[in-house]
N, C-alpha and C positions, 0 to 999 in steps of 0.2 A: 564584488562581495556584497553580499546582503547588508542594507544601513538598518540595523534594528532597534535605531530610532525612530524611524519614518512607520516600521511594524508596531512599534507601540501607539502612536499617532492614530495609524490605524484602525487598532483593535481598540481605543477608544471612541474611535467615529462610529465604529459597529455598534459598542456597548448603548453607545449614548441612541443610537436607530432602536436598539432590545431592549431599552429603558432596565438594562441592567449597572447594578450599581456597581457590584464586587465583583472581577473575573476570579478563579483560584485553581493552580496549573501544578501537576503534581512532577517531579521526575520524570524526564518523556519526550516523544515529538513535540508537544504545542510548547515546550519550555527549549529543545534546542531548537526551534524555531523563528521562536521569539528573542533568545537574548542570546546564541550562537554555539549556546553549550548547553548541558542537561547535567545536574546533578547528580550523586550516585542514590541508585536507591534502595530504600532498605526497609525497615518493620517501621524506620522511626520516623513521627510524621512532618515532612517535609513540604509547602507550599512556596510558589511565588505568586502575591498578592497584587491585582491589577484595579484603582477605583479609577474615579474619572481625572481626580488630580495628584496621583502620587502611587509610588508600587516601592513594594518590598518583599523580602525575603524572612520566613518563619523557615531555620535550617538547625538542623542537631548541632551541636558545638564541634562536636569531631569532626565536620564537612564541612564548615564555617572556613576556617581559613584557607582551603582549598579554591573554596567556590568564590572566594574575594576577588582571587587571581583573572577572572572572568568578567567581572561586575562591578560597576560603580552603586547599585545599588544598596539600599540600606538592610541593616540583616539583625532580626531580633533570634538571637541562636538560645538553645537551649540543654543542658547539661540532662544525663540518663538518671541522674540524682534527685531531680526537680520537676521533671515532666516537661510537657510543653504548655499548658493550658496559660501560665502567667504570661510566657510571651507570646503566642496567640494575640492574647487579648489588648497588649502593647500593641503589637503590629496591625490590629484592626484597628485600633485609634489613632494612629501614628499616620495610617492613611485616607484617614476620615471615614473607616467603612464598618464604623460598630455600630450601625442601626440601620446597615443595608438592609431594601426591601427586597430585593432579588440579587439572586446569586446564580452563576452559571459555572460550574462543573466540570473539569478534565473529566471527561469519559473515562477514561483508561487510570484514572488516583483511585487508591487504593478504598475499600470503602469504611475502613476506619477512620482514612485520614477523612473523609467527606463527612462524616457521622461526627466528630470531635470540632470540625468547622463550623456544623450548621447547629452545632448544641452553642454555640457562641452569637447564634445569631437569629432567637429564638422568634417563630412568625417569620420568617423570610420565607420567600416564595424561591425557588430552583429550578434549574433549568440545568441543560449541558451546553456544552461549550459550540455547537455545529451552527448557532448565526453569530457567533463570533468570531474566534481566533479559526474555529472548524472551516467557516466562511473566509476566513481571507487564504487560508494554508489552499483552497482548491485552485485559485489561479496564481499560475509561476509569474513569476516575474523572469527576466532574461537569463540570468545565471541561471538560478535552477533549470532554466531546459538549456542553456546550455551542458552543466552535469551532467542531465538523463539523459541527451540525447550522444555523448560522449561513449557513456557507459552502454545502452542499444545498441553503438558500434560493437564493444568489446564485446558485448552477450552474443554480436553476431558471430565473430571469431571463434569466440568457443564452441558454437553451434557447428561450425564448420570443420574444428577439428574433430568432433564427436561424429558427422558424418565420413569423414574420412579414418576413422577409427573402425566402424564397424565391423565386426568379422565373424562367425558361426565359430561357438565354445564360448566368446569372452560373458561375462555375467555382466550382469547389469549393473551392477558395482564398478566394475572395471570400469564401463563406459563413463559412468557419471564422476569416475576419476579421473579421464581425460578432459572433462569439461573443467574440473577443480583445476586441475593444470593450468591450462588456459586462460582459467579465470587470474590463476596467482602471476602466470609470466608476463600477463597485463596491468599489473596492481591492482589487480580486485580481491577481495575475499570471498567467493563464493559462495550463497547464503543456502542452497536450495536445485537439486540436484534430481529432478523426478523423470527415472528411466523406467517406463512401463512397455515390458515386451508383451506379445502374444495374450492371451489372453488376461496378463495384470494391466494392459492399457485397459481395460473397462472399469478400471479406479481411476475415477479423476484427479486423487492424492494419495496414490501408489506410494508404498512404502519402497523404495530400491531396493532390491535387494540380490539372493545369490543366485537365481535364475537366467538359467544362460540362453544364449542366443540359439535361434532357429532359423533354418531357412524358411519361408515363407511368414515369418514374424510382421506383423507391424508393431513398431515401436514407437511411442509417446515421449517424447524428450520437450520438456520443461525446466526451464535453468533462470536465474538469477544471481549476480553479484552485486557488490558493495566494491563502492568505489569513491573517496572525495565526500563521502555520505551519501551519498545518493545509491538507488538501490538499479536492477535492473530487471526484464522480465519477456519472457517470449516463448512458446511453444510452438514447433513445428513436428513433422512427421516421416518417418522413414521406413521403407521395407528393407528385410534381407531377401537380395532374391526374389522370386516370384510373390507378386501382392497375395491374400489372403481373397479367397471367394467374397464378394462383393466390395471390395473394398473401395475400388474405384466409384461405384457408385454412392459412397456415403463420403467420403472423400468430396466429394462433387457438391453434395448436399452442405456440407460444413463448410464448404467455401460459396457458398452461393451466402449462404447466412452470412459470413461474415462480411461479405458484399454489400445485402441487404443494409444492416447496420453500418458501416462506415456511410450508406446515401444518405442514413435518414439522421447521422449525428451534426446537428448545427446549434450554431449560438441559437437559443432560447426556444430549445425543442427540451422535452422533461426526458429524463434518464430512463423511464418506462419503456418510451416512446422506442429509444434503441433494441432495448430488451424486445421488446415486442415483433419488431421487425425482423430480427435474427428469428426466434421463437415460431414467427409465423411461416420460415422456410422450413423448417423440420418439421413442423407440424405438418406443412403442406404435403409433406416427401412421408408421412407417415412414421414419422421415428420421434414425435414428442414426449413422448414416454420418456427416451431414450440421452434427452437434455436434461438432465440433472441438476445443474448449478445458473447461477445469476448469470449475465454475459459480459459482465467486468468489473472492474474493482479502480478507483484512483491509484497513482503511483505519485510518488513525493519525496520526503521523508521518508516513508513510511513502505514498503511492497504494497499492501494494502490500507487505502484510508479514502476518503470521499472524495469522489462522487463513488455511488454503488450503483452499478449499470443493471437493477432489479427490476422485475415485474410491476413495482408494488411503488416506487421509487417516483417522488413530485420533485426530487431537484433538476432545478431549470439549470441546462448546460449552457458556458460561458466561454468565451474566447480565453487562453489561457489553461483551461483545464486539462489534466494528462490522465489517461484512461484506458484501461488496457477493455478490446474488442475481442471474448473466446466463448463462442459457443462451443459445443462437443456435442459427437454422439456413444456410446457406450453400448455394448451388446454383447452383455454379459457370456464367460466361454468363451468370446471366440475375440473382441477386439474392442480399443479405442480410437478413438479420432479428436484433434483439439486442435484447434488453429488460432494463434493469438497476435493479432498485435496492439502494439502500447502507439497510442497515437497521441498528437497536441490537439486540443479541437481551434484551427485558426477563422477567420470572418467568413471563411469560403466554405468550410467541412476541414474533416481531420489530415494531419500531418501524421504519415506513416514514422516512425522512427526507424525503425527496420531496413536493410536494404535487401532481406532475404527474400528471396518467392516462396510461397506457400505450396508450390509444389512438393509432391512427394519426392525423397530421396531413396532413389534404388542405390544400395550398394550389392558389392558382388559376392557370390559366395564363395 
């Protein structure tokens, strides 16, 4: 189990490297990350306050004694009658941080509550939270991959059932119901269900829908579940029947990329760098146009959260970080192609979580 003492430890060793003075974590990832639960959230504004010697809680009174149940932490609560500004201004003194110079910002807190914060803390310079608590959440420590890589099994199961499901008439609904299946007879809760046939695979975030199966179909299946907290994530690819005129060859293409990328992902190579490499085999192959989206995303907490495997992207990749590798091609009409996997980056290069091939699955008509 996660010591989240040792996390606060931490996230002041960062703070104090950002010469930031006050952290301020809204409802969310960085707060069940940090102290193993996340509060409920709602209109009213709600922080956990982080200096370099003491944290607390600014929480509505109605949430107050729930969230005690969680925390030894100190809590200046606030009633709907009174507002929050008096105790605010308690809890910034309370932890020595009413004349912070810099403040660093959940991303993801609301922007009223961030607006009502930094009216308390008038001259403070701001920042977000990505070299702090953002910086420590990218490398797992052992549980966490053990978690995801628990749940990658199970993502792979339901993958398998959904290959073994397919059949000319079912919609595309039906299938991504066989996946939910799957997901729940393994304790998952299914977060995310993306069955793109024939020509809706050229949506990289296809809505499912009632579109039924066809022989010569390629189909997009992309799934995730929630498991333990932890989330999961994997795209592979299947025909009904005879593949689709060219398919094999862009099929070829999208797996050369994600080849490419897995060579070039190592500790303290930049997140670009990956991008680029995938990028530069479809471009090669003449179908750049045809890659749409970034070539990954971090997994954690979160399906999506840093590292972001972009073009444009200076974060240095680290031992510990979990990262899903999907490039796609897309050709609008007539098909999709995506191949993804969520790897560990370990001292050597990536750890596949997956035990699926990236081959294509023919099922029969």
């Amino acid at each position: 189990m996660a010591n989240h003492a040792t996390r606060l430890s931490s996230l002041r060793a960062k703070m104090a490297e950002s010469s930031v003075d006050l952290l301020a974590v809204g409802p969310g990832a960085h707060m069940q990350w940090l102290l193993g639960f996340a509060t409920h959230a709602d209109e009213r504004p709600c922080f956990f306050l982080v200096s370099a010697s003491a944290e607390c809680f600014l929480m509505p009174a109605l949430n107050a004694e729930g969230a005690r149940e969680h925390t030894d932490a100190t809590f200046f609560s606030w009633a709907d009658a009174e507002g929050p500004d008096s105790a605010l201004a308690e809890a910034l003194a309370h932890i020595g941080a009413a004349s912070a110079k810099t403040v660093a910002l959940d991303e993801t807190m609301r922007a009223d509550f961030a607006l009502l914060l930094l009216g308390q803390l008038p001259g403070a310079a701001h920042q977000f939270s990505d070299h702090t608590v953002g910086a420590l959440r990218m490398r797992k420590d052992e549980d966490e991959l053990v978690q995801l890589k628990a749940n990658a099994e199970m993502n792979d199961r339901a993958m398998q059932a959904a290959f073994a499901a397919i059949k000319p008439g079912m919609s595309e609904i039906e299938l991504a119901d066989v996946v939910r299946d799957a997901h729940a007879a393994d304790g998952g809760v299914s977060e995310f269900r993306i069955v793109g046939s024939g020509p809706n695979g050229a949506f990289p975030h296809h809505h499912t829908g009632e579109r039924r199966l066809q022989p010569g179909d390629a189909i997009v299946i992309d799934v995730g579940a929630r498991r333990n907290g932890f989330p999961s994530d994997m795209t592979r690819m299947a025909v009904l029947g005879s593949a689709p005129d060219g398919y094999d060859e862009i099929h070829t293409i999208v797996d050369r990329a994600v080849e490419a990328a897995l060579a070039t992902a190592r500790p303290g190579v930049k997140a670009k760098d990956v991008d680029k490499a995938a990028r530069d085999v479809i471009a090669a192959a003449g179908y750049g146009e045809y890659f749409v989206h970034r070539t990954g995303h971090g997994l954690g907490i979160e399906t999506h959260e840093p590292p972001y495997i972009t073009s444009t992207s200076e974060t240095v990749l680290d031992t510990g970080m979990v990262f899903s590798i999907e490039p796609g091609i897309y050709l609008p009409g007539r098909f999709g192609i995506r191949l993804e996997e969520i790897v560990i980056l370990r001292e050597d290069g990536p750890e596949i979580m997956s035990s699926l091939p990236r081959d294509v699955v023919v099922a029969k008509v």
